[in-house]
C-alpha positions in Angstrom: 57.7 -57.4 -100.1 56.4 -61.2 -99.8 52.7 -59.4 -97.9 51.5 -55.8 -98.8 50.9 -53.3 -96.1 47.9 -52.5 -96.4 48.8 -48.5 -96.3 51.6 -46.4 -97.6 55.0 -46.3 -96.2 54.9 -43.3 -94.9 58.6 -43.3 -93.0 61.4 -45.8 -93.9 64.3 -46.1 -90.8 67.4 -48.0 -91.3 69.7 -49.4 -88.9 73.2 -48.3 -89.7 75.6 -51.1 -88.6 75.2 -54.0 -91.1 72.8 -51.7 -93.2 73.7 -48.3 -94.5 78.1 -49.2 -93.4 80.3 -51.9 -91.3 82.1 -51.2 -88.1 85.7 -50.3 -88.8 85.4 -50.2 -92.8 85.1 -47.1 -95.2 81.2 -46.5 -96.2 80.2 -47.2 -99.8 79.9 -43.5 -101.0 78.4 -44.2 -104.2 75.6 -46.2 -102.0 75.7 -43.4 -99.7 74.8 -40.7 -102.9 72.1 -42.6 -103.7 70.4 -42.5 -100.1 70.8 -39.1 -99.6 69.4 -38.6 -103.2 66.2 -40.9 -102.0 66.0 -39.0 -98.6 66.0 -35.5 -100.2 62.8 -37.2 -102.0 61.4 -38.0 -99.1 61.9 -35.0 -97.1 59.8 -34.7 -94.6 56.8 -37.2 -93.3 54.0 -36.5 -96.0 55.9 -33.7 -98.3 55.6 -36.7 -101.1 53.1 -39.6 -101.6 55.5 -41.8 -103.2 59.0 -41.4 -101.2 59.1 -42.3 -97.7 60.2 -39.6 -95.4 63.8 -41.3 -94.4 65.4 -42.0 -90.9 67.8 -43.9 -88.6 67.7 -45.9 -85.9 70.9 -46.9 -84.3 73.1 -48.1 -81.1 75.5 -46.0 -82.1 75.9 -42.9 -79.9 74.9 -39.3 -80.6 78.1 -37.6 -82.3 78.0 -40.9 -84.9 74.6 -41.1 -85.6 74.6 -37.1 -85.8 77.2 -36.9 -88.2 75.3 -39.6 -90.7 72.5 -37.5 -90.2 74.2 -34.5 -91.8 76.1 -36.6 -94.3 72.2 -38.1 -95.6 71.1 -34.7 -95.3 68.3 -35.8 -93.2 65.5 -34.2 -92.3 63.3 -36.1 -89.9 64.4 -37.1 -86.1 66.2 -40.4 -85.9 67.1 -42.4 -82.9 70.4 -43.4 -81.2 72.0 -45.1 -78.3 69.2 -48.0 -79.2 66.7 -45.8 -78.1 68.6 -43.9 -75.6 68.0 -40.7 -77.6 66.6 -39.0 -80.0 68.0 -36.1 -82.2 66.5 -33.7 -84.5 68.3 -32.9 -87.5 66.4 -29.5 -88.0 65.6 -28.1 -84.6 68.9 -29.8 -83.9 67.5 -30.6 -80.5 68.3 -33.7 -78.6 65.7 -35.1 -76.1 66.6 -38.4 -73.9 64.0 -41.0 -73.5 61.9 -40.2 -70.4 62.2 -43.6 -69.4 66.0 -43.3 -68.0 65.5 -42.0 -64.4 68.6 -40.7 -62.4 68.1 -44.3 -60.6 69.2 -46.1 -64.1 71.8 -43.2 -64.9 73.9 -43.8 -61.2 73.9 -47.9 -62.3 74.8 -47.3 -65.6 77.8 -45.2 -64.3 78.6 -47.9 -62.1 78.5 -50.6 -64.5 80.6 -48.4 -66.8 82.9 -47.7 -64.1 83.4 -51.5 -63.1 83.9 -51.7 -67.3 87.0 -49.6 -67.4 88.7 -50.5 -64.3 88.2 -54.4 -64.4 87.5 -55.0 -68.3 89.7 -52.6 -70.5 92.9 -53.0 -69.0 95.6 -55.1 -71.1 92.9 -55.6 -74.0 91.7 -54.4 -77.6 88.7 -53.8 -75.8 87.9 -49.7 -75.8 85.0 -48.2 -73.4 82.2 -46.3 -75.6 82.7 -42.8 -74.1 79.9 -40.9 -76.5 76.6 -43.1 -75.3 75.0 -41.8 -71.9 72.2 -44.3 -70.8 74.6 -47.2 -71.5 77.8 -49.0 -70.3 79.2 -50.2 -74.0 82.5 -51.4 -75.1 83.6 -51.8 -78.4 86.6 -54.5 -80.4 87.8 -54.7 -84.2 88.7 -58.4 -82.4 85.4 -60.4 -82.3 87.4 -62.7 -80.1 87.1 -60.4 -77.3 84.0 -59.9 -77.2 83.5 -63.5 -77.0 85.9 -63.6 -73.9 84.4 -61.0 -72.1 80.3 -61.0 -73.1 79.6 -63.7 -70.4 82.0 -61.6 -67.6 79.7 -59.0 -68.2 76.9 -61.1 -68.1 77.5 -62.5 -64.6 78.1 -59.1 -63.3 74.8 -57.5 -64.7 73.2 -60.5 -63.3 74.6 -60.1 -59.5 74.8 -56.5 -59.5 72.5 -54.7 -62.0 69.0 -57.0 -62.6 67.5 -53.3 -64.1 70.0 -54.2 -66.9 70.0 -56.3 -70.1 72.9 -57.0 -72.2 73.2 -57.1 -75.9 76.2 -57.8 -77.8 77.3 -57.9 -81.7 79.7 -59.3 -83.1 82.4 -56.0 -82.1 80.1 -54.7 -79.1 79.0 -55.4 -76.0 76.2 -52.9 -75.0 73.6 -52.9 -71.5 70.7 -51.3 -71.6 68.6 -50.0 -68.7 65.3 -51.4 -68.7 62.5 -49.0 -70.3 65.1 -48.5 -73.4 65.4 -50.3 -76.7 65.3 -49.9 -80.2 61.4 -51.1 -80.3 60.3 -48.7 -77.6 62.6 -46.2 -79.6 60.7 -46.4 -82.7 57.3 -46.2 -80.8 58.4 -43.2 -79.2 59.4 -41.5 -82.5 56.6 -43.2 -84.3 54.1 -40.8 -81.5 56.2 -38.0 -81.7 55.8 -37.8 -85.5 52.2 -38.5 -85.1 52.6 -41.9 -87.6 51.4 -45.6 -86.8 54.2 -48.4 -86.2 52.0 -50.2 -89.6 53.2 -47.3 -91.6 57.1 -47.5 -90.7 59.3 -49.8 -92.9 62.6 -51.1 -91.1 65.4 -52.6 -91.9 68.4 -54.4 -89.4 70.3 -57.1 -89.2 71.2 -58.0 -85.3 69.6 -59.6 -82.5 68.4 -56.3 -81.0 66.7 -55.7 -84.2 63.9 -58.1 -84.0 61.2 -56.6 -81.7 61.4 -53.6 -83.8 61.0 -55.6 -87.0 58.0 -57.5 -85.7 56.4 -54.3 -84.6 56.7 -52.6 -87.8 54.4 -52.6 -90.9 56.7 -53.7 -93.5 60.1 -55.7 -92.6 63.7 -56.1 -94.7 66.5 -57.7 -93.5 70.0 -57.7 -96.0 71.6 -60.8 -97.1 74.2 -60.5 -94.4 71.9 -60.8 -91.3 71.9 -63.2 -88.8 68.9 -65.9 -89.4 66.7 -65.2 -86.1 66.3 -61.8 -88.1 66.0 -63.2 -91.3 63.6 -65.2 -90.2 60.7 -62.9 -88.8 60.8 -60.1 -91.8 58.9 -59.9 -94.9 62.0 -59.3 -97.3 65.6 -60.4 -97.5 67.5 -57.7 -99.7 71.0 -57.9 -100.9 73.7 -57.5 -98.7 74.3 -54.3 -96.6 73.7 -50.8 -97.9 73.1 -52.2 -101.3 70.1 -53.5 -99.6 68.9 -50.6 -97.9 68.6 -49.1 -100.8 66.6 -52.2 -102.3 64.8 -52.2 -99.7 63.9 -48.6 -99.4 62.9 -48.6 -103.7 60.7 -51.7 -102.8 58.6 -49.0 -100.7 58.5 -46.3 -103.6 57.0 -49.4 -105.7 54.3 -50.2 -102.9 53.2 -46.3 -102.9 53.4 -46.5 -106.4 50.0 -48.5 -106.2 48.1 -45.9 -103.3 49.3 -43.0 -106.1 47.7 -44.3 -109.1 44.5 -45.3 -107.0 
């Protein structure tokens, strides 16, 4: 870390695109061992002075972000749908945010609506059927998502001002307003009864800033864009070799509270 928190890290969240694995390539299961070795450290919030308690917090929908969860053996709620949701891996209870009224649902149905009949058709282009508080659509072809992000821009704009869009470089996502990944990790943050200062985060993407300027302690891996690598306190190495830097960098820091 180039500045100390001035507290432990008590919970370290990851994004998982660009982070822990890459849209339509095979995960890095060595990479993978280790973090589920790390998070089993962790366990929960507080069960150990030096490991962070680990967590996610993703755009990816429910059954995706579920399944990691498993696969990391997690034990600590993490966030998907950028915010959208939130699922506990123990209780395994899902709770929406209470943010998304039946107002934002009907235009997000609409939107996603207008999506498959005007957007998909005669593309590479697929609709994201899993997420439920937003209108998504997903391309191995990054050229299509260049084609089509300002179509859905001008839409959202004359039909839908409650929305925002946000795209990567295979995704084009809107979100209602009331819902993103910095509100997200405040509403886990109170739920778990722990302080944004005493989170550690690490993404890559545009829709990862706010978060990471909200956050105690900031990482950002090699491969990030540089509006992201520019506002954190740490650029790791590249992907999930990086989160795993990144998330050892914190069990140094609590090193120091420990020996105290």
């Amino acid at each position: 870390m180039t500045a100390d928190a001035p507290t432990p890290v008590r919970l370290f969240v990851s994004d998982i695109d660009g982070c822990v694995g890459e849209p339509y390539q095979a995960f890095h299961l060595p990479s993978i061992n280790r973090l589920a070795k790390l998070a089993r450290s962790g366990g929960r919030i507080g069960s150990s002075g030096r490991y962070p308690a680990f967590s996610l917090c993703s755009g990816r929908p429910f059954p995706y972000v579920e399944a990691l969860s498993q696969t990391l053996g997690l034990v600590v709620p993490v966030i998907f749908e950028s915010g959208g949701g939130m699922f506990d891996p123990i209780s395994a209870r899902v709770v929406w945010h209470p943010s998304f009224s039946d107002e934002l649902r009907e235009e997000v149905e609409a939107l996603g609506r207008w999506m498959i009949a005007h957007c998909i058709p005669g593309t590479s282009l697929l609709f994201d059927f899993a997420k439920r508080t937003q209108p998504g659509m997903i391309s191995p072809d990054p050229a299509e998502i260049i084609r089509w992000l300002p179509v859905v821009e001008e839409r959202v704009a004359r039909h839908h001002p409650r929305l925002t869009v946000h795209h990567t470089r295979v995704s084009i996502d809107v979100l209602p307003e009331g819902i993103g990944k910095r509100i997200g990790m405040a509403w886990m943050a109170e739920q778990l009864n722990v302080s944004l200062t005493d989170i550690a985060y690490i993404g890559d993407s545009g829709g990862d800033i706010e978060t990471l300027a909200a956050v105690g302690t900031s990482f950002a891996p090699e491969n990030a864009i540089d509006a992201v690598k520019s506002v954190v306190q740490r650029i790791t190495a590249p992907r999930i070799a990086g989160v795993v830097e990144a998330y050892e960098a914190c069990v140094t820091h609590n090193d120091r509270f420990e020996t105290k």
